[in-house]
N, C-alpha and C positions, 0 to 999 in steps of 0.2 A: 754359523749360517743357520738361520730359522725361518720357519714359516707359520703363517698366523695359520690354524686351523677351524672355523666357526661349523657347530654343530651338533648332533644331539647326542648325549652320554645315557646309557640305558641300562640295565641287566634283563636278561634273557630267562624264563626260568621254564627249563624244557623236561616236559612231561607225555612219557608211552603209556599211552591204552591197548594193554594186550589183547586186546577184542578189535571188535569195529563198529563205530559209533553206529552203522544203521540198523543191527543186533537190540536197539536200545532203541530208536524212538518207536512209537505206535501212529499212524501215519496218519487217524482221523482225530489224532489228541494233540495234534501240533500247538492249537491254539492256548493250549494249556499247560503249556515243557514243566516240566520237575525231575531231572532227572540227573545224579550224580556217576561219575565213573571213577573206580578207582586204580592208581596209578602209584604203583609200587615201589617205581623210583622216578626221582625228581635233581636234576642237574640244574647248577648258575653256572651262565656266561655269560662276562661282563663285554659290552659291546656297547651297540651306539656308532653312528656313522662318525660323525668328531671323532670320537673315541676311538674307532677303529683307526681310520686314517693316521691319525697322530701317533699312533704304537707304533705303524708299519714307516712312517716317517724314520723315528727312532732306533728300528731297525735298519734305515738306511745311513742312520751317521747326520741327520738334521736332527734340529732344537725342535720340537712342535711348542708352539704357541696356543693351548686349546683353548679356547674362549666358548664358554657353555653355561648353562645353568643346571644345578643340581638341588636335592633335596639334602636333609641332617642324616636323612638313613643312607650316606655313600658307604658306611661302612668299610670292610674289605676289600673292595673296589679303591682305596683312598691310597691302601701298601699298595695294590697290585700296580697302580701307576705310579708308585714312586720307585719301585722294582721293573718297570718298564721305561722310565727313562722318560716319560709324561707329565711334567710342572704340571701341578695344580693349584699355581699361582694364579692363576685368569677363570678360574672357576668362582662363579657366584653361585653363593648357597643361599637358598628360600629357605628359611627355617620352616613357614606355614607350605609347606609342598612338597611330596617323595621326589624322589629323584625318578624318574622314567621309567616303567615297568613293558614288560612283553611276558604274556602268558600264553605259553605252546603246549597243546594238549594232541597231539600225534597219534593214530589207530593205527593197524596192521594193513591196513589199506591203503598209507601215507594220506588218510584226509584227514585237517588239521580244525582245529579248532581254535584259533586265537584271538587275544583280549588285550589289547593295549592300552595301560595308562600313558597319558603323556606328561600328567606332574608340571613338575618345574621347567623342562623343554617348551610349552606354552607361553612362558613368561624369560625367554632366552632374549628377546632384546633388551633385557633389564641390565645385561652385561655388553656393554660397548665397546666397541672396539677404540673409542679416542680415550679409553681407559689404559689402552694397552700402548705403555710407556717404552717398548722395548723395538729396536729396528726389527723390522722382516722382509726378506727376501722375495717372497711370492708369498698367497695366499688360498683359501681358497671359500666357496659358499657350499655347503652339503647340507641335506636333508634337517629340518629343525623346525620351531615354531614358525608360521607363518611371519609374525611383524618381522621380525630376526631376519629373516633371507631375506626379506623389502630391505630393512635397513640397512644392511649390512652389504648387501650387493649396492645401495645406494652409497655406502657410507665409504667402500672402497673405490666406487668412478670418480667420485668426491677428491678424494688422494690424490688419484692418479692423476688431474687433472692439474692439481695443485705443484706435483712433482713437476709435470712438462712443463706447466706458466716456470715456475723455478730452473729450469733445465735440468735439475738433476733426476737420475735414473727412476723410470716410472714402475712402479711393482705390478707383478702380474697377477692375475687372479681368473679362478675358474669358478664357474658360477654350474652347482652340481643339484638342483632340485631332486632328482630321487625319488626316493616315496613322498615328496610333499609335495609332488609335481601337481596331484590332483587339488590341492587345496588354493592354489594358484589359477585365479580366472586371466581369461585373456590380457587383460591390459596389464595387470601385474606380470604377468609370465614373460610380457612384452619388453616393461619398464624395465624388470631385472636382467633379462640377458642381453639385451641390447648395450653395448658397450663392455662387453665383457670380453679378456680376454680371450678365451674358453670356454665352448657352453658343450657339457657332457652330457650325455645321455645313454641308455639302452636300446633297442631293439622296440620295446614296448614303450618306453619313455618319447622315442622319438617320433612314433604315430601318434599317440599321444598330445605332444608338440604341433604336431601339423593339424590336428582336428582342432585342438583349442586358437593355435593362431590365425587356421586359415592359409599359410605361408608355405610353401615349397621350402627346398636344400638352400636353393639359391636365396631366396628370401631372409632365411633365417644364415645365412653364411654372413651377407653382407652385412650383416649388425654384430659380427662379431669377428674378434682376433682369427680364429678357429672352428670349428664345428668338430667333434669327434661322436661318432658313433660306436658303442660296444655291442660286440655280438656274440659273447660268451667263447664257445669253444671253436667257434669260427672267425676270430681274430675280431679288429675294429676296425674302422674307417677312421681318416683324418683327413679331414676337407679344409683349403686354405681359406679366410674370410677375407671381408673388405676392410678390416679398418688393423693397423700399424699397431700392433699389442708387445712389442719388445720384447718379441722372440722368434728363434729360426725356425721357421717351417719351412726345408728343403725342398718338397714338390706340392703342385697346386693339390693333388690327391695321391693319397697312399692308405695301400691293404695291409694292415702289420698283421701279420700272420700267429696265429697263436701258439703258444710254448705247450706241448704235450705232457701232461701229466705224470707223475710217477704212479698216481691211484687218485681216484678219486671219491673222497672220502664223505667230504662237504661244504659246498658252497657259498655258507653263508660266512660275507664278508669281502670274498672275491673282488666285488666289484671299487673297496673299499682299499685293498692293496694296490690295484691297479693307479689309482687314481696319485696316491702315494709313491709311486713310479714316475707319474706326469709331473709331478710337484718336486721333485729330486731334479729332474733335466729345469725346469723354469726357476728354481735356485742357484743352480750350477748353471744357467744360464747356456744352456747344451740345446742340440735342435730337437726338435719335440716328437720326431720322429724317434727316438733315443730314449725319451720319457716312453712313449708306446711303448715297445719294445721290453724296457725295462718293465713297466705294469704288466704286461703280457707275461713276464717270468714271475712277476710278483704274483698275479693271479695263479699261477700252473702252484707256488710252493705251497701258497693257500688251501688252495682245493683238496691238498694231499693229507693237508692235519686238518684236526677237529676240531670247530673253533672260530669267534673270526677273529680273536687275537692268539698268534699261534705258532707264526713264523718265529722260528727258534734261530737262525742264520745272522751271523755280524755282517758289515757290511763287506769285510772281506769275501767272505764265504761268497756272497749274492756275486760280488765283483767277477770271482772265477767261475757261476753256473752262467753268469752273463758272457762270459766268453769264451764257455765250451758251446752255446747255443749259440751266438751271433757270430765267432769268429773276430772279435775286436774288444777293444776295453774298454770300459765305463770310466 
């Protein structure tokens, strides 16, 4: 069982300023900044929304199929997904381009300072998906260069389309903008969720959604399989849409409740486990209230390690905290 994963592959390089940045600027010399801070220590983690998604897949006992674009410098990043169980078969390397960078410079304040290259994620439709010779089960579209999610959300209704004229089974796909939500004007935002299995979002994602489309709940339901809202530690919303996406959604609306933490350590990736729970039930073909549910445990194991590749648990293990919290099995 696999599922295609399209998305961005990045390293994270997080850096604490034992002070706080406002100790340091001079407030009438703004126009003229020069100013270094130093940072004693300095941590990588390897991340990237693709990236995450597909480890936490792996974790679940799926094949991820990552289809991304990378730079020559993957480096160590190159074992660590061959030690997590992440083909980096479907990876295209830019020789002329790094692979995706994020530079976090952190004060004692928690205000952060960051600088994001985007690299070779900018040139991510250069890897196609009608390159990708291998069945998949579901798929899905998460944060990446702008052409990339056009195409690629096009390139999978494309499919799908293709499967029903055939009658055989249509694959599902969740169309997950993210952080690239903003680089998406209205008609694109429009073109790619519309027909989409599943169109996910946040909290802030989802106002977001409604200032650039214009479109209400109902609005933006009716052009899709699904609508899901996440709401961090206050569970998610799962709203039924108007169009036939070849999967069970049990009621018109449901609140899945969120899974309580062992500690909460850090967040970053969360939303990237979760999703990875959704994509488990639309493979297994289970109703999607089941993938919720599952993400909602997948986020709780998250948040408690360091990391957003991190979750240490087989899919056994996941199987048994999924049925001391739900009461039923996966």
């Amino acid at each position: 069982m696999a599922v295609l994963v399209t998305g961005s592959v990045a390293v994270d390089h997080i850096m604490i300023f034992e002070d706080h940045f406002k100790n340091h600027f001079v407030g009438d010399k703004l126009e003229k900044l020069n100013v270094a801070f130093h940072v004693p220590s300095m941590s990588k983690q390897y991340g990237g929304t693709g990236a995450n998604i597909a480890y936490n897949l792996s974790r679940l006992g799926i094949e991820p199929i990552l289809l991304a674009a990378v730079g020559p410098d993957l480096g160590a990043y190159s074992a660590w997904m061959d030690a997590s169980g992440v083909s980096r078969a479907h990876l295209r390397v830019l020789e002329d381009e790094y692979t995706a960078a994020c530079f976090i410079t952190t004060d004692q304040s928690n205000n952060q300072i960051i600088s994001f290259h985007p690299g070779a994620m900018d040139r991510a439709h250069e890897a196609r998906i009608a390159d990708v010779r291998v069945p998949f089960d579901a798929a899905i579209v998460s944060p990446n260069g702008r052409q990339a999610m056009l195409d690629y959300a096009r390139d999978l209704k494309a499919r799908d389309l293709k499967s029903r004229d055939a009658k055989s089974g249509a694959v599902p796909f969740i169309f997950d903008p993210g952080q690239g939500l903003p680089i998406l004007d209205r008609a694109a935002l429009l073109e790619a969720l519309t027909g989409a299995s599943i169109y996910i979002v946040n909290e802030y994602e989802w106002e977001l959604t409604r200032e650039k489309t214009g479109l209400d709940e109902d609005g933006i339901a009716e052009r899709v399989g699904a609508l899901i809202v996440t709401r961090g530690e206050d569970g998610s919303l799962l709203r039924r849409g108007g169009l036939d996406a070849g999967f069970v959604l049990e009621a018109a609306r449901t609140e899945i409740r969120p899974v309580k933490a062992a500690k909460a350590v850090d967040p970053t990736g969360c939303g990237d486990s979760y999703r990875a729970g959704l994509l488990y039930a639309l493979a297994n073909r289970l109703p999607l209230e089941c993938g919720a549910r599952l993400g909602s445990l997948m986020g709780a194991l998250k948040v408690a390690r360091s990391g957003p590749q991190s979750i240490d648990l087989d899919l056994d293990a996941i199987r048994e905290r999924y049925r001391a919290e739900y009461g039923e099995s996966l």
